[in-house]
N, C-alpha and C positions, 0 to 999 in steps of 0.2 A: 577240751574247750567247753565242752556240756556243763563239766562242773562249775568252772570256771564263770559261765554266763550264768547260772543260777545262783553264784554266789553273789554274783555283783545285783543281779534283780532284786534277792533279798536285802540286801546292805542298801541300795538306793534310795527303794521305796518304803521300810522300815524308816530309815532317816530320814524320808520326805514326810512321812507322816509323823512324826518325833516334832517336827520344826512346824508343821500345821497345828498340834496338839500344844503347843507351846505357844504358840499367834504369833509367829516370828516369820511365815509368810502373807508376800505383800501381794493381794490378788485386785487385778484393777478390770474397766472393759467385761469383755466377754466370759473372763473368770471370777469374775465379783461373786455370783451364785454358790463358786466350791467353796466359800469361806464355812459353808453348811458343813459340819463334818459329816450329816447321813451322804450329802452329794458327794464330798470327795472321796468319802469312802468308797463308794458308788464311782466311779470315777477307774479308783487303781482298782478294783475288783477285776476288771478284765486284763489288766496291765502284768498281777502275777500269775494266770494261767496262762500267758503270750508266752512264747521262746522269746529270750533276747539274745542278739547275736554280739558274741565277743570274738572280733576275731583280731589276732596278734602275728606277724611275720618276719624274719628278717628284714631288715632296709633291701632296697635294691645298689643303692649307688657305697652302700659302706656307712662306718660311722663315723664318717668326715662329712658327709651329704646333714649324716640328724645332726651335729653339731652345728652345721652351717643354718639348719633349719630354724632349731633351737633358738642360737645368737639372734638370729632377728625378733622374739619376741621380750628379751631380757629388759630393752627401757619404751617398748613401743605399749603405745597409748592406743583408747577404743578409737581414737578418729583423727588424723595429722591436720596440720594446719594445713598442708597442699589444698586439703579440700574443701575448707571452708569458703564460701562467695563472697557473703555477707551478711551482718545484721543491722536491722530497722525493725521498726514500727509492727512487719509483718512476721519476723520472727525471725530464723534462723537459716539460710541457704546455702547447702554444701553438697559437692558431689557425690553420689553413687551410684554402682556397678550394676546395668542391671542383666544377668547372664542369661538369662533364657533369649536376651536378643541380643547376645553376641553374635553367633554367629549369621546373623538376617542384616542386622545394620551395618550400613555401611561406614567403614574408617572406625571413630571412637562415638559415636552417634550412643552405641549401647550404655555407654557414661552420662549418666543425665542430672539436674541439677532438683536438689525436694527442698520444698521448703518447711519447716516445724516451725510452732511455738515455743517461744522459749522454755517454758517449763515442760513441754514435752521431749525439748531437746534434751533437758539435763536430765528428765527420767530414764529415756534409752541411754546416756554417754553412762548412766551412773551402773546401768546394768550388766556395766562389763568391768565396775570395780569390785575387787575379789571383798569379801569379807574379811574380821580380822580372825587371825592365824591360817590362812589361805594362802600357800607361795604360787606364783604363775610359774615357774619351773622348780619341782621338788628336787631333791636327793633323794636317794634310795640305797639303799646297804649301809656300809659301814660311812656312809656320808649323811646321811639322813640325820638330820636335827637333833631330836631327841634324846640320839645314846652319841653323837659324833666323839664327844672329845674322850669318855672311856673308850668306846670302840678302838678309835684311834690307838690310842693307850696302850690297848692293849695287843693291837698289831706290833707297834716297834716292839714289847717285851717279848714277842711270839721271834721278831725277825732277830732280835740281838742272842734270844735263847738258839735257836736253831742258827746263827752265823757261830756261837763259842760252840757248841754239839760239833758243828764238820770243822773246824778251824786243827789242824793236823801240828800233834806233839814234834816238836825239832829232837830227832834222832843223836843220840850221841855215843862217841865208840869209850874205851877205858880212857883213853888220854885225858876225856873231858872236851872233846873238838866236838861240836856241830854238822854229825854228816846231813841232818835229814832239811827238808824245808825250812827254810824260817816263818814264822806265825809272819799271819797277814796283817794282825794288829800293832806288830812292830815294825812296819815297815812305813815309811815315811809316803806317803800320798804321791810323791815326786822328786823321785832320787836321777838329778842329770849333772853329766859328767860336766866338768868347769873345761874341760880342752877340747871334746867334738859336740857337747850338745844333744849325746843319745844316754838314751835311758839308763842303767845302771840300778844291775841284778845283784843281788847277793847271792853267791856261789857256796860260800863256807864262815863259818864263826868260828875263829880261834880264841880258846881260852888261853889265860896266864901260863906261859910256857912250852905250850903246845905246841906241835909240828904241826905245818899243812896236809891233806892230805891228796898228795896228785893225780889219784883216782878221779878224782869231783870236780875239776876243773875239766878232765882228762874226756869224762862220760856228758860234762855239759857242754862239751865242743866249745871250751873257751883256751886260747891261746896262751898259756901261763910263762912264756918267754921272755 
């Protein structure tokens, strides 16, 4: 985990400073001053001698819990309509949470209603649209964007080479009969009997001439009567 969080401190703040040096951050308020590069250099100077903690665990509930988790943010928006009040003249009133007095107030008291300015409203709702080439749920492996459709690609050549590698030669004696398996790729998807309805095995492949051989019925426990 050591590594791991000093990798991501370096990649972070290397790129936060990449995108300062660039004038591609937007610093308003109380941050107006780091636009100075000595200040914000000054700034992350203590940021990379800090530990940063990365810490990763299994789920607790399985990966039906993160999936479920997931699903909910795939077309959710920074802020529903549930909680908008209204707007006028004053600007913009919509609910939120406020959790340090959950659990003090009483019933839903701790949900309270704020009001903004319009163009304050759309500066925070805009702060939670991702940039472009930013997805809000990635792929990762052989699903990941990038390489997906070789990747892919190159799994089924992997899977169709290693299903012909174990796929088992059908055995045959002088006569020219089929004692051994028949290949799997000759076999129809779904072979059902036209009179009961069940499945229907291939037992033996007689060639042109050929005599059965009663052993192979005999050894698959099927009834040749």
């Amino acid at each position: 985990m050591r590594v791991l969080s000093r990798l991501f401190r370096r990649l972070f703040l290397e790129g936060l400073a990449d995108l300062h040096a660039a004038g591609r951050l937007a610093l308003f308020g109380d941050l107006a001053p780091f636009a100075d590069k000595g200040a914000f250099d000054a700034a992350l100077a203590p940021l990379r001698r800090s530990e940063w903690v990365v810490y990763a665990k299994r789920p607790f509930a399985g990966p039906k819990a993160v999936l479920a988790y997931l699903a909910r943010y795939t077309h959710r928006v920074a802020i529903s309509n549930s909680r908008l009040i209204r707007l006028d003249d004053e600007g913009v009133t919509f609910r939120w949470k406020d959790y340090r007095a959950r659990g003090e107030a009483p019933g839903e008291a701790w949900i309270k209603p704020m009001t903004l300015a319009a163009d304050e409203f759309i500066r925070r709702f805009l702060l939670h649209v991702l940039p472009s080439g930013f997805h809000r749920i990635r792929h990762y492996g052989f699903l990941a964007s990038p390489g997906r459709a070789a990747a892919i690609g190159r799994l089924r050549d992997l899977i169709a080479a290693s299903n012909a590698t174990a796929r088992p030669r059908p055995e045959t004696d002088a006569s020219g009969a089929t004692t051994g398996p028949e290949p799997a790729a000759t076999e129809a998807p779904s072979r059902i009997c036209p009179c009961c309805g069940g499945r229907m095995r291939i037992i033996e492949t007689l060639a042109r001439g050929a005599r059965p051989r009663s052993s192979t019925a005999e050894s698959a426990g099927i009834d040749s009567s």
